[in-house]
Backbone as JSON, one array per atom type, in Angstrom:
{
  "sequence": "XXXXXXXXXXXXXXXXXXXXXXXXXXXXXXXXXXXXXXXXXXXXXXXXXXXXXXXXXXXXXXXXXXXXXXXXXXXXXXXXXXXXXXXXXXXXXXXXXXXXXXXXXXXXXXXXXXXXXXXXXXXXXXXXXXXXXXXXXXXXXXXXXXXXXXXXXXXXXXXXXXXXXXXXXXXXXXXXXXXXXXXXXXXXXXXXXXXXXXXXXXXXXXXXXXXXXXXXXXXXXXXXXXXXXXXXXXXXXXXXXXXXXXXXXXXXXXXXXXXXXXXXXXXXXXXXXX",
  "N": [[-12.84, 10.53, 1.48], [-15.18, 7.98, 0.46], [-15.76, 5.69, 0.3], [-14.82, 2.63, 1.6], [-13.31, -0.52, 1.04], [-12.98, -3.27, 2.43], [-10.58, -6.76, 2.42], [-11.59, -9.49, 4.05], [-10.02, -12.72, 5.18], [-11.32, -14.37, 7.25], [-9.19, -15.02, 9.01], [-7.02, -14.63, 11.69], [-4.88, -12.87, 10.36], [-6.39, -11.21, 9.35], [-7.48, -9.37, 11.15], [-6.53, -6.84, 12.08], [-6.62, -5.52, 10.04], [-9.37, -5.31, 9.68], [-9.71, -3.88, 11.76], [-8.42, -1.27, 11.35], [-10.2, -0.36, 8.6], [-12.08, 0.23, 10.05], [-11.69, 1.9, 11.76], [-11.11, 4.05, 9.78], [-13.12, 4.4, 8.3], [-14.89, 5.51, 10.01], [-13.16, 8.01, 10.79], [-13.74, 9.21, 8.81], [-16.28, 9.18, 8.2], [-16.97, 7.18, 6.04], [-18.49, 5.03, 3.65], [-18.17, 1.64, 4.81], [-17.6, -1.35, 3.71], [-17.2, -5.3, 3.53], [-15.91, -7.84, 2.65], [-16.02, -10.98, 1.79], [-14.11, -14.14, 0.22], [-14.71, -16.53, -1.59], [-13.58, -19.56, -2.55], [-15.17, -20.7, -5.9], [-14.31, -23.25, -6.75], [-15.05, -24.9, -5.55], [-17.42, -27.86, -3.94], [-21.27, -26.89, -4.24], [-22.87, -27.3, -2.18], [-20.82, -27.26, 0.06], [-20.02, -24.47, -0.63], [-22.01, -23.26, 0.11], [-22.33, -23.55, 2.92], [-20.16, -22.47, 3.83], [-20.58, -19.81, 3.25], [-22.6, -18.92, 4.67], [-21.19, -19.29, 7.03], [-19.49, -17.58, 7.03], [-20.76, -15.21, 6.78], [-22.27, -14.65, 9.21], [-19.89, -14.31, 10.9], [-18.91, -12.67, 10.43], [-20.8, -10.36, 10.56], [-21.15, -10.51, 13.3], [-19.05, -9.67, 14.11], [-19.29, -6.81, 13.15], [-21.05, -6.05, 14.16], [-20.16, -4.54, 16.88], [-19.99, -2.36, 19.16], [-18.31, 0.3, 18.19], [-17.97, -0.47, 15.25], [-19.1, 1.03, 12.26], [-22.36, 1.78, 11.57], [-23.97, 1.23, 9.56], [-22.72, -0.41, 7.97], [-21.8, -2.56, 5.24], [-22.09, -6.17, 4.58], [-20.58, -8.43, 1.88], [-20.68, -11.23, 0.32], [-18.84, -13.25, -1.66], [-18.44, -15.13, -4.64], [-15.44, -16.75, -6.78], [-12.09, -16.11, -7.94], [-10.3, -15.13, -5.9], [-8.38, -12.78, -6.38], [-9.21, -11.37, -8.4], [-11.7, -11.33, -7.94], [-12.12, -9.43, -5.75], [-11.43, -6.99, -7.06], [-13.09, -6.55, -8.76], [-15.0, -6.11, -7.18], [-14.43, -3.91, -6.23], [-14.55, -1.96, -8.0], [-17.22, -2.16, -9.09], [-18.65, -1.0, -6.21], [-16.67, 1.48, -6.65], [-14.84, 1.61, -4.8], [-12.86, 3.88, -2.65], [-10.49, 3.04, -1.42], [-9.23, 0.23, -1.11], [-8.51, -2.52, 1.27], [-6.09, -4.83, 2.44], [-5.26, -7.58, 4.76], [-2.18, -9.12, 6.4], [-0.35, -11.19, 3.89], [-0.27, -14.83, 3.61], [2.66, -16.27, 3.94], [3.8, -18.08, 1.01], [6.22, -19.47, -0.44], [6.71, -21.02, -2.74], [4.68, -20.22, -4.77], [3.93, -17.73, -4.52], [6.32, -16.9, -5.99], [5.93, -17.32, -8.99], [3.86, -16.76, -8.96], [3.07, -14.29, -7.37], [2.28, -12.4, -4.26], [-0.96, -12.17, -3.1], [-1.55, -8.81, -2.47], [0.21, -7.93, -4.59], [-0.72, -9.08, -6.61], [-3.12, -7.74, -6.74], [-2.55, -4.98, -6.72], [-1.08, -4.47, -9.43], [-3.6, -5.4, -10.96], [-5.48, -3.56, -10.92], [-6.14, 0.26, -10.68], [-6.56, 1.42, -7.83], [-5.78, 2.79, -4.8], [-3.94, 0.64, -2.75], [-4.14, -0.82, 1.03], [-2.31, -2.39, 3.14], [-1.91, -3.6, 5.41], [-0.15, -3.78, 8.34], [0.41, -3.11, 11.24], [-0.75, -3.39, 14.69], [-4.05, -1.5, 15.17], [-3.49, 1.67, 17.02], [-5.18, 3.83, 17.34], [-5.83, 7.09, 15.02], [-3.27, 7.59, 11.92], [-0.22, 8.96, 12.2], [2.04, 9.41, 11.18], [3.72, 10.12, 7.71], [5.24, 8.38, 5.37], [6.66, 9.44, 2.21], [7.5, 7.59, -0.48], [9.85, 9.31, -3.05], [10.49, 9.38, -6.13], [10.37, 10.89, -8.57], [7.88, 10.17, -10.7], [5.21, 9.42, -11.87], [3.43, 7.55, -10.37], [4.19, 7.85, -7.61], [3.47, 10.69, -7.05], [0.66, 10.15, -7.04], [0.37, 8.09, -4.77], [1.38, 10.03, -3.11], [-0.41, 11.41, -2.83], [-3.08, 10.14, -2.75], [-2.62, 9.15, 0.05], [-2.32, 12.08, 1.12], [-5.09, 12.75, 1.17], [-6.43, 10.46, 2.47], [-4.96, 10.2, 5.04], [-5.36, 13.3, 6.36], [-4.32, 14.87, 8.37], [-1.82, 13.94, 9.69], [2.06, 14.01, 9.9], [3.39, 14.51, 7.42], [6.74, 13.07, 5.42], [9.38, 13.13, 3.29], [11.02, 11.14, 1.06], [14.34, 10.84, -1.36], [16.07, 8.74, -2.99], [19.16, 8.36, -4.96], [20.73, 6.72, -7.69], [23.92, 6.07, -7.51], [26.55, 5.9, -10.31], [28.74, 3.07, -10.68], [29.61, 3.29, -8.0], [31.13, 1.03, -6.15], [33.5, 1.53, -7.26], [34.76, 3.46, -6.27], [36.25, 5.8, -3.05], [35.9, 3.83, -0.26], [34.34, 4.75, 1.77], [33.2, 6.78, 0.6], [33.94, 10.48, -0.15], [32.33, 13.71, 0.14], [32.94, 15.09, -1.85], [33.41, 13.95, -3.34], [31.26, 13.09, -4.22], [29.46, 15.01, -4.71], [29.14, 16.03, -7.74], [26.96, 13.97, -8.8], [25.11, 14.74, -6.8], [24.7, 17.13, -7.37], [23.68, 16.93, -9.95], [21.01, 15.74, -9.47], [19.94, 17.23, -7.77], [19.09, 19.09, -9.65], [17.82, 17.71, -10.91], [15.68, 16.88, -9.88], [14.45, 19.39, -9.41], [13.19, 20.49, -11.33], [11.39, 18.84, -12.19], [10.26, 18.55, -9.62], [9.17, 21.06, -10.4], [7.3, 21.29, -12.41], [5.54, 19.33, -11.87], [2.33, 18.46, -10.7], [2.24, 18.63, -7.5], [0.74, 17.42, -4.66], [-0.57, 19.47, -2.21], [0.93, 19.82, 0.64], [2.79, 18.25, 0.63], [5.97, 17.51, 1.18], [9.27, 18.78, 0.06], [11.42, 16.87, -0.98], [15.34, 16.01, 0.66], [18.0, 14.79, -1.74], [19.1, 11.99, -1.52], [22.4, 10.19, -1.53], [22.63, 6.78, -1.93], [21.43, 4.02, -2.11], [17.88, 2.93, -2.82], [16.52, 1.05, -0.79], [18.5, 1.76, 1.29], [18.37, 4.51, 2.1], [15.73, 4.53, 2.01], [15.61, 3.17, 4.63], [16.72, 4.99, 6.45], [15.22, 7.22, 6.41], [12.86, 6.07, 7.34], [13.77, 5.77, 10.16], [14.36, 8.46, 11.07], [11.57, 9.67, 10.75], [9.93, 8.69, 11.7], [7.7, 7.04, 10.72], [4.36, 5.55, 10.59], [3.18, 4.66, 8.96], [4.12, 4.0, 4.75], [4.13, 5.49, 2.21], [3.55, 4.02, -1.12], [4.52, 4.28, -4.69], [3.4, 2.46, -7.57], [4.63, 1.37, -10.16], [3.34, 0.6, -13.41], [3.9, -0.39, -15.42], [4.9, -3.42, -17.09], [7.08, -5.85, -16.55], [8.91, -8.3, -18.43], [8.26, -10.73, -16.42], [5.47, -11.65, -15.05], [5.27, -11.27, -12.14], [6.7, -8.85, -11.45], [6.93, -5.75, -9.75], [8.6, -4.5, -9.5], [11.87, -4.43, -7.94], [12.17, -3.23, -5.34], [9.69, -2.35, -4.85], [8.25, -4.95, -4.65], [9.44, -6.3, -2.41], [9.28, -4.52, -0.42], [6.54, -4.64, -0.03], [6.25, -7.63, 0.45], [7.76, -7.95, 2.64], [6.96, -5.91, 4.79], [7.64, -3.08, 6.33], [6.29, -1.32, 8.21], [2.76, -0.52, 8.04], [1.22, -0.66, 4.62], [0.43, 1.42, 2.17], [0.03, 1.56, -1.75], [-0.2, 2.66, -4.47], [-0.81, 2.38, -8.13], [0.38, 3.38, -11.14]],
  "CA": [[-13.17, 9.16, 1.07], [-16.43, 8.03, 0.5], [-16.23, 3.99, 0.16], [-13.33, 1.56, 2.06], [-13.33, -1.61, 0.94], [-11.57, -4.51, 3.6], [-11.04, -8.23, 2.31], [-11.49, -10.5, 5.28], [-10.35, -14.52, 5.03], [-11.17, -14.78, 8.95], [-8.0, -15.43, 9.82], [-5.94, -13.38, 12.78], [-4.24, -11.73, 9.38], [-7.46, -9.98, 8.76], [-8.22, -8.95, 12.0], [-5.82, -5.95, 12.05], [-6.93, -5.16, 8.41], [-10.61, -4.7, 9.65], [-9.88, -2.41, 12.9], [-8.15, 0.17, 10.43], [-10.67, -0.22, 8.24], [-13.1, 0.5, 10.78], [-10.84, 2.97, 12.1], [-10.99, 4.81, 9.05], [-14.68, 4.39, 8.11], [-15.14, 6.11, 10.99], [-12.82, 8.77, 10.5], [-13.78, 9.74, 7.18], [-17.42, 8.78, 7.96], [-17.43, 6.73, 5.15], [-19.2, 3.33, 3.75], [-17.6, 0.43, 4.94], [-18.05, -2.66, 2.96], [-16.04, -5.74, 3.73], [-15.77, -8.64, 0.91], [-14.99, -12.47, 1.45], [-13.84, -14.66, -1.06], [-15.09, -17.96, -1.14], [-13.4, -20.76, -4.08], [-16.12, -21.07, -6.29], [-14.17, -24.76, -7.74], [-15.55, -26.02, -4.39], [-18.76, -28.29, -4.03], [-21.7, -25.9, -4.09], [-22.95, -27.53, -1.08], [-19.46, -26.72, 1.0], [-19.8, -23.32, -0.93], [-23.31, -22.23, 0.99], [-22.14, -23.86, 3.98], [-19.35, -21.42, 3.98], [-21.35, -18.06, 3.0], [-23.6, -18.87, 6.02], [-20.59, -19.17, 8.07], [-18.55, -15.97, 6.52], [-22.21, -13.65, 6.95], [-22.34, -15.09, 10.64], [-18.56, -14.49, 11.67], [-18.29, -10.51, 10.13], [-21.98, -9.84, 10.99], [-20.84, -10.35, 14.33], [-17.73, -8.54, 14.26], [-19.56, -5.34, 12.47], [-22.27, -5.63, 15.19], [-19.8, -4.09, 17.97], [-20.26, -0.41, 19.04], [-17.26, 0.89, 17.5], [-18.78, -0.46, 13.71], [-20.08, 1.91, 11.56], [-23.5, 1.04, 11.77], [-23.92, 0.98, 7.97], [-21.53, -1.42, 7.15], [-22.32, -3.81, 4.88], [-21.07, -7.59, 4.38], [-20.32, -9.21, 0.92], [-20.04, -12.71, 0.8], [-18.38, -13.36, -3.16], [-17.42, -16.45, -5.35], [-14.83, -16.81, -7.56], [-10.85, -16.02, -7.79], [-9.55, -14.1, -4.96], [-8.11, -11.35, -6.51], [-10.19, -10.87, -9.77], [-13.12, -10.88, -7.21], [-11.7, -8.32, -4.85], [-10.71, -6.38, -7.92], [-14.38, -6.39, -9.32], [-16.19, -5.35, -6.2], [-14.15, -2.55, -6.02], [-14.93, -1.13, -9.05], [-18.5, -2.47, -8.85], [-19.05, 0.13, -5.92], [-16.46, 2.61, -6.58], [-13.96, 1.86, -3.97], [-12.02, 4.86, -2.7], [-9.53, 2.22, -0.85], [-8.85, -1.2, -0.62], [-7.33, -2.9, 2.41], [-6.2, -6.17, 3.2], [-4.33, -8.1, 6.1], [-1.12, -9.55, 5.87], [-0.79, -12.91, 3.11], [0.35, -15.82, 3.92], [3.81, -17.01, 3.12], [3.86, -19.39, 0.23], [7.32, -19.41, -1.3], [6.81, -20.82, -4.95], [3.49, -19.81, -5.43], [4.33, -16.3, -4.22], [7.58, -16.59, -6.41], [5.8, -17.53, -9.89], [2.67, -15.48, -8.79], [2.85, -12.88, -6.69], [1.25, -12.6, -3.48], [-2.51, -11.51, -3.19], [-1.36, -7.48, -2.64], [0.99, -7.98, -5.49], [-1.94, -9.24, -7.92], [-4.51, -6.75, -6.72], [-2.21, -3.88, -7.52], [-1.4, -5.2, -11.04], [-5.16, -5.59, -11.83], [-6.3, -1.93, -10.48], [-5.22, 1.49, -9.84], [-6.96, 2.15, -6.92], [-5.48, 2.62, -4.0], [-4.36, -0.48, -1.62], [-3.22, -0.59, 2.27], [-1.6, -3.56, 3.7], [-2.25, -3.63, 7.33], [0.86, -4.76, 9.6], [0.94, -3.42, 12.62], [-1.63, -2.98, 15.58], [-4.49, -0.12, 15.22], [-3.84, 2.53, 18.41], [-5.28, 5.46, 16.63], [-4.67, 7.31, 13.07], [-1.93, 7.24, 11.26], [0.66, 9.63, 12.78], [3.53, 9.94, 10.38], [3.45, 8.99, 6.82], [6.81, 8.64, 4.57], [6.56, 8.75, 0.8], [9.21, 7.51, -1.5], [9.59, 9.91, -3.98], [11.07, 8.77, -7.31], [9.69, 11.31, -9.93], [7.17, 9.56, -11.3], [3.22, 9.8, -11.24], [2.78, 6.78, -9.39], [4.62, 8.74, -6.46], [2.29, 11.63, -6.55], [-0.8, 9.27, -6.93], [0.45, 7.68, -3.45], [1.19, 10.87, -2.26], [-2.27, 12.46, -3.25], [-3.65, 9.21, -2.17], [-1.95, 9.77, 1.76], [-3.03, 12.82, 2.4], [-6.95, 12.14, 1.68], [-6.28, 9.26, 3.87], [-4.86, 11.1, 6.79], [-4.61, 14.86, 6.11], [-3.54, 15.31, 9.79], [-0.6, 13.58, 10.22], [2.61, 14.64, 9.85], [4.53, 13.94, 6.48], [8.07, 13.16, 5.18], [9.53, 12.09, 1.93], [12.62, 10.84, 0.33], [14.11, 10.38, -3.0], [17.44, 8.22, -3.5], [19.75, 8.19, -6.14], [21.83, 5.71, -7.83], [25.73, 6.58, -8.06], [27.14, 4.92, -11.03], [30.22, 2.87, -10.73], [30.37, 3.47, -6.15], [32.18, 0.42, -6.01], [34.92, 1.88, -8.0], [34.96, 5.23, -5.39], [36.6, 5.2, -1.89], [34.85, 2.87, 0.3], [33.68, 5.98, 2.55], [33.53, 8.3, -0.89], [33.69, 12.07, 0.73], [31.32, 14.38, 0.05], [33.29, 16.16, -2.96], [33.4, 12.73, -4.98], [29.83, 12.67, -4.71], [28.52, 16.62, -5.19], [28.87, 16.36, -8.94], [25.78, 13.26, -9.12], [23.94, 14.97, -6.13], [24.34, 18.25, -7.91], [22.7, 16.53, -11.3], [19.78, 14.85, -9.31], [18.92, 17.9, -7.25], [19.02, 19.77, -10.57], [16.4, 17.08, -11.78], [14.15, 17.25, -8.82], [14.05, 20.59, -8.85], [12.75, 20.77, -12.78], [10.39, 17.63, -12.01], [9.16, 19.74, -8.82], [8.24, 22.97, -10.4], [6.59, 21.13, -13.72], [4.42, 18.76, -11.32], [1.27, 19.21, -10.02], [2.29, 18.54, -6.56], [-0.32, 17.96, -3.78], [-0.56, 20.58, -1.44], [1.06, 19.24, 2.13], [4.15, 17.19, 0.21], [7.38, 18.43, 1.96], [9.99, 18.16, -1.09], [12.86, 15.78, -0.46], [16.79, 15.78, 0.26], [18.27, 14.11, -2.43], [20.5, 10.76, -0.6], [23.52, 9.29, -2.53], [22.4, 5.97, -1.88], [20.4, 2.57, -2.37], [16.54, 3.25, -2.0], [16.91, 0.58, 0.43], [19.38, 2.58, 2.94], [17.59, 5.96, 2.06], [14.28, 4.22, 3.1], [15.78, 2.65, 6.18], [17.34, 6.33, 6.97], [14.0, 8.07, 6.43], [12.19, 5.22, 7.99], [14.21, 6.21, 11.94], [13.76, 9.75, 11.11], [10.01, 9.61, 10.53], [9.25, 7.38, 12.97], [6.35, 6.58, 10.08], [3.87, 4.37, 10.82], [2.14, 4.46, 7.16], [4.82, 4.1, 4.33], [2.98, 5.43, 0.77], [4.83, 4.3, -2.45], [3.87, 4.07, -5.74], [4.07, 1.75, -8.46], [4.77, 1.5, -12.01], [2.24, -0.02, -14.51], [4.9, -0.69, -16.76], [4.76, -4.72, -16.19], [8.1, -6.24, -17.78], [8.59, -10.09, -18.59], [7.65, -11.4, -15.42], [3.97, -11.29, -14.78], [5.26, -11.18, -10.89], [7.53, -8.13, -11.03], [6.18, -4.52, -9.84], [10.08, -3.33, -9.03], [12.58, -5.32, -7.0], [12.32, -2.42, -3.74], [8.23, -2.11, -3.98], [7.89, -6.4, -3.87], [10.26, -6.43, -1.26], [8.54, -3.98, 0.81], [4.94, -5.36, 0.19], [6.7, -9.17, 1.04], [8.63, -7.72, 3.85], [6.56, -4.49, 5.37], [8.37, -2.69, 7.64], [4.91, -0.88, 8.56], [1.52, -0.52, 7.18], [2.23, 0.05, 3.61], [-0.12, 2.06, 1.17], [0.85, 1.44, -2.88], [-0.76, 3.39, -5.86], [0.12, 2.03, -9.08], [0.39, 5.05, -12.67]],
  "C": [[-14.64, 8.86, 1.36], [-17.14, 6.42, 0.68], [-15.04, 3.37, 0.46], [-14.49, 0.25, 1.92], [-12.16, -2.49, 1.44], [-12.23, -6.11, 3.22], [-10.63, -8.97, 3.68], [-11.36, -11.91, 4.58], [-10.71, -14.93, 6.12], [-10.42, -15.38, 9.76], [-7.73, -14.44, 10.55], [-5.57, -12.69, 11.85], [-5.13, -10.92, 8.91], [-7.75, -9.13, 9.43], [-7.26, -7.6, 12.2], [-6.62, -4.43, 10.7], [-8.25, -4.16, 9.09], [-10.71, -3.69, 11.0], [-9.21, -1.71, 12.35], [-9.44, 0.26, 9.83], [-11.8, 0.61, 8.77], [-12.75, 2.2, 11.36], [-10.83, 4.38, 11.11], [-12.04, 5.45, 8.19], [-15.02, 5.58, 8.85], [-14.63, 7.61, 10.95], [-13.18, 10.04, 9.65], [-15.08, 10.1, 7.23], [-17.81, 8.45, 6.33], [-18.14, 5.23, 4.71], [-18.18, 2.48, 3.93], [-17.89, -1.16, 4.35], [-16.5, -3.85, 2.97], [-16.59, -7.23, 3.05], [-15.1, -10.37, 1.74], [-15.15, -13.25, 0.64], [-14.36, -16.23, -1.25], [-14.51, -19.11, -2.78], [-15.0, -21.13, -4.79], [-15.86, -22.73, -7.19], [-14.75, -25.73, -6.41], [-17.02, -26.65, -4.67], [-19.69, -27.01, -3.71], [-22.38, -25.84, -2.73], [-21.97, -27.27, 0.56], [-19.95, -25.03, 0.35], [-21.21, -22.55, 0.04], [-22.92, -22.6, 2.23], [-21.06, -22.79, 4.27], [-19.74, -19.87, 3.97], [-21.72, -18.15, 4.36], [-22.51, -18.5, 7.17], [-19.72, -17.9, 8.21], [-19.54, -15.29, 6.88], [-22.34, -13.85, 8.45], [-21.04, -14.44, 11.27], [-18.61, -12.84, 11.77], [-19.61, -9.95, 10.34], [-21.46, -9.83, 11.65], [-19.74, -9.42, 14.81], [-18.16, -7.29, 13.58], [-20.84, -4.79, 13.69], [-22.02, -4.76, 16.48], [-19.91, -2.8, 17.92], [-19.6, 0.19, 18.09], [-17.46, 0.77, 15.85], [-19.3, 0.88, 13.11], [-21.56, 1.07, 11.56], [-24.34, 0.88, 10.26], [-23.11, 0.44, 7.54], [-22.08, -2.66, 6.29], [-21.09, -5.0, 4.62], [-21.21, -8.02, 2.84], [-19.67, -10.44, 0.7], [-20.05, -13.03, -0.92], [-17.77, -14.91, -3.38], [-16.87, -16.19, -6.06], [-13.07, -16.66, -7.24], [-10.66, -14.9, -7.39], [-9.84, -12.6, -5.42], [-8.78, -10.69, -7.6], [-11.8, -10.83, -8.58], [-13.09, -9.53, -6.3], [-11.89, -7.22, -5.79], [-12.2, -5.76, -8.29], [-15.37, -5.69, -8.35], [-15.76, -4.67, -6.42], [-14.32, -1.82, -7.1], [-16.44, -1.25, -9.19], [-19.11, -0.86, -7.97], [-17.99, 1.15, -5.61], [-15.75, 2.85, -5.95], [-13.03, 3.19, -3.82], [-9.99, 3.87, -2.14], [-9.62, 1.21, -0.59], [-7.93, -1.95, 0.63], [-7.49, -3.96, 2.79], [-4.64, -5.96, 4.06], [-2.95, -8.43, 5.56], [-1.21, -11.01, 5.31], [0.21, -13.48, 3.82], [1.51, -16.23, 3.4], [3.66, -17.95, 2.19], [5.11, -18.83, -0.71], [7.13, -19.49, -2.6], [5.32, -20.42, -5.46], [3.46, -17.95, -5.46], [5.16, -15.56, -5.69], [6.89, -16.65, -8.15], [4.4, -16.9, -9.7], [2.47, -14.18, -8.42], [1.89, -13.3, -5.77], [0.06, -11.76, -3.41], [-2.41, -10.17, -3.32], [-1.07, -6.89, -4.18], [-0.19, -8.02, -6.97], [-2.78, -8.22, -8.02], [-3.72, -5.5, -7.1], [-1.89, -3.92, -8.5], [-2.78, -5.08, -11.72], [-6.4, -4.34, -11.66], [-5.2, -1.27, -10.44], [-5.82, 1.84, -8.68], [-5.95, 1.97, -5.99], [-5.27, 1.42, -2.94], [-3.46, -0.38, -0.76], [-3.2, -1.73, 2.74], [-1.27, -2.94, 4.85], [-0.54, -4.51, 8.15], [1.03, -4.68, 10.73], [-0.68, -3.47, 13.52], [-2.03, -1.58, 15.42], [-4.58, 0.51, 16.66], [-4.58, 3.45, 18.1], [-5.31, 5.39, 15.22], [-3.82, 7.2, 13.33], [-1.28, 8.62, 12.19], [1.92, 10.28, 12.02], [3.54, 9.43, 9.04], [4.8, 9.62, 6.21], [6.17, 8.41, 3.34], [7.77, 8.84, -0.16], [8.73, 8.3, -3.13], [10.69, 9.84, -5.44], [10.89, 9.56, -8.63], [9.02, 10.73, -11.34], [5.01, 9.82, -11.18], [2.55, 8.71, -10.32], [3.26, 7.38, -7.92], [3.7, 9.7, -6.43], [1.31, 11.37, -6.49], [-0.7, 8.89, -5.64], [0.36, 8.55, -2.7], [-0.04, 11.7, -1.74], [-3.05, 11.51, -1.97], [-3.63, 9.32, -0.36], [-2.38, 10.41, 2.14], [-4.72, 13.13, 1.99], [-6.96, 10.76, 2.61], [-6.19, 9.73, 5.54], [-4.13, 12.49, 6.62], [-4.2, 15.28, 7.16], [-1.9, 14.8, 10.13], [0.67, 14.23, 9.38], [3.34, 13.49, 8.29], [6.14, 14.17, 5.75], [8.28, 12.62, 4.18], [11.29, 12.22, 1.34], [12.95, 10.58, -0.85], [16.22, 10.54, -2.86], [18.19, 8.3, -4.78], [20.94, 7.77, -6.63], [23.3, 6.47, -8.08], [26.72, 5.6, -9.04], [28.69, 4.39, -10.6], [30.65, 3.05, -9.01], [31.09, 2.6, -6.19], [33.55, 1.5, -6.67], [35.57, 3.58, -7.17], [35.54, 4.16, -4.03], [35.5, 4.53, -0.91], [33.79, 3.83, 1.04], [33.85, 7.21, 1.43], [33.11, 9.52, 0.1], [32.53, 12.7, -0.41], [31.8, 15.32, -1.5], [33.51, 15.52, -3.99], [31.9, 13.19, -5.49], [28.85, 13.71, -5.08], [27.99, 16.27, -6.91], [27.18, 15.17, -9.16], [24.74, 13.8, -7.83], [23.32, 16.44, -6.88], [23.18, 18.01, -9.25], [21.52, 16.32, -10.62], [19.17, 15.26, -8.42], [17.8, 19.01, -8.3], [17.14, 19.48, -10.97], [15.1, 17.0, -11.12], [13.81, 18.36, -9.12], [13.27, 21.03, -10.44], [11.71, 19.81, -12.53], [9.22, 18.18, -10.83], [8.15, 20.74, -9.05], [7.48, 22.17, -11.52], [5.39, 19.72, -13.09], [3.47, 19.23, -10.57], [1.4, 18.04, -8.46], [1.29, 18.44, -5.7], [0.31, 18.9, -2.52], [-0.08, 19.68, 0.08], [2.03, 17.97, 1.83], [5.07, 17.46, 0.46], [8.29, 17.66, 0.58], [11.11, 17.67, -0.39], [13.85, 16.3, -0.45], [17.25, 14.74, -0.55], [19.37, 13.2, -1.06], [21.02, 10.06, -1.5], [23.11, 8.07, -1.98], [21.14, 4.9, -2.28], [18.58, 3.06, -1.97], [16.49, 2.56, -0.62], [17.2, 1.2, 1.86], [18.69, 3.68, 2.83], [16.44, 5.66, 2.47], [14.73, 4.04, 4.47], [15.93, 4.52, 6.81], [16.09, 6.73, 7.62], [12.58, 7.65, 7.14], [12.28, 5.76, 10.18], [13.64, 7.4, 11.79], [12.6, 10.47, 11.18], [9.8, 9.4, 11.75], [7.81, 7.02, 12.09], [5.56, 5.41, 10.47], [2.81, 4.17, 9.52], [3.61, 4.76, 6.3], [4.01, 4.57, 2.66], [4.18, 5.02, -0.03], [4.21, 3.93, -3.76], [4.51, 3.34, -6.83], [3.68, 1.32, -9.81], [4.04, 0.62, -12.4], [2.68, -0.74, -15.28], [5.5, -2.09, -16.52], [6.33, -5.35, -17.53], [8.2, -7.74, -17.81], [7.88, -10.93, -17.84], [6.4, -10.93, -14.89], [3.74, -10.41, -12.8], [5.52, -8.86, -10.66], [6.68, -6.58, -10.97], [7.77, -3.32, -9.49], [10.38, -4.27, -8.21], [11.75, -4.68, -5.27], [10.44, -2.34, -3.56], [7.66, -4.15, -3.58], [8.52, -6.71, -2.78], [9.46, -5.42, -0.08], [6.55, -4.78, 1.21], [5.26, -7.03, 1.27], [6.78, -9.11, 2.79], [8.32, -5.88, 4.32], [6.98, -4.07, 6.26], [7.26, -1.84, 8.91], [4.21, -1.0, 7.86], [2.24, 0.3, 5.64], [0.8, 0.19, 2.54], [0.47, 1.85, -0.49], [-0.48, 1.8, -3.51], [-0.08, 2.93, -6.9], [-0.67, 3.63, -9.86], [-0.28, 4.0, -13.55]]
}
């Protein structure tokens, strides 16, 4: 990586955001450039009064040892996520990373929250910060779905953190389970694991795989429970997943299981859209 880009609002939800960032700058030794947003429907007089105070706050916080000492600040007007969206293509972003958003129920619900928009309006790469930085990353899980936005995340992962250790999963629906015994045995369920190792295993050999992707056990179940599973087993503290392009009625929707994880992160969560 050659360019991380971290949006700061200078709230506590950023401040996580920008010690990865930093964290990873560092790592990588790459440019650090970190972006705030400022409403440009505000008075223009509130609007410089605010730059001054945004170039003051993250100057200071880039000034500490641990900084890359090339970091630069960008202090931007306009709409959020179409501004975010624009720097990063401006210089080239290798990664985007913001904090965790703010709850807003119906604005969330008929918008999408800030993550949600910015992966919609790019493909680059974006990491949603949740927990506390001790270190790198350590364990990364990727949900593997046979798709290209899955191997874009996965690609994406290990130029992120080619050291750590990775794991990946790939669920699959069982038509009709209700209608099986409540605890279906293992000899109901061969014939749909047998089809959908079949299909991995044809989707495996005809992809260009990155190098350091451990191929999955297929799990008769819900992505859901097959994440949670693969979630203990990991012990991941980076989750990659990738997501579809393919935008259907609702301007919001990126997949029930990837808005639900962005909403509700169970760890730091990486997403590549195809």
């Amino acid at each position: 990586m050659k360019k991380i880009l971290v949006a700061s609002d200078m709230t506590s939800r950023s401040d996580r955001a920008m010690e990865r960032a930093v964290q990873l700058a560092t790592q990588h030794g790459a440019k650090l450039i970190v972006t705030h947003v400022i409403d440009d429907d505000l008075p223009s007089q509130v609007v410089a009064q605010m730059r001054q105070t945004a170039e003051e706050t993250l100057g200071a916080i880039l000034s500490f040892d641990h900084a890359p000492k090339d970091a630069e600040v960008r202090i931007e007007t306009g709409e959020t996520v179409e501004t975010i969206s624009e720097t990063a293509n401006e210089i080239d972003a290798d990664l985007v990373i913001l904090g965790m958003h703010k709850p807003r129920l119906f604005w969330d619900m008929f918008s999408g929250t800030t993550m949600e928009r910015l992966v919609r309006a790019q493909s680059r790469p974006v990491l949603l910060v949740r927990d506390p930085v001790t270190g790198p990353y350590k364990s990364v899980l990727c949900g593997i779905d046979l798709s290209p936005s899955c191997l874009a995340a996965g690609k994406a992962a290990l130029e992120i953190v080619p050291e750590a250790k990775f794991a990946t999963f790939h669920a699959v629906h069982i038509p009709y389970r209700g209608m099986l015994a409540p605890e279906a045995s293992e000899k109901q369920l061969a014939p749909f694991v047998k089809d959908a190792n079949a299909e991995l295993d044809k989707w495996w050999e005809s992809s260009a795989i990155p190098k350091g992707l451990p191929k999955p056990t297929v799990t008769p179940s819900s992505v859901q429970d097959a994440f949670q599973g693969a979630m203990e087993e990991s012990e991941a503290d980076l989750f990659a997943l990738g997501a579809h392009g393919r935008m259907p009625l609702s301007p919001t929707l990126l997949g029930g299981f990837t808005e639900y994880q962005i909403r509700n992160p169970r760890t730091d969560l990486l997403i590549v859209r195809d």
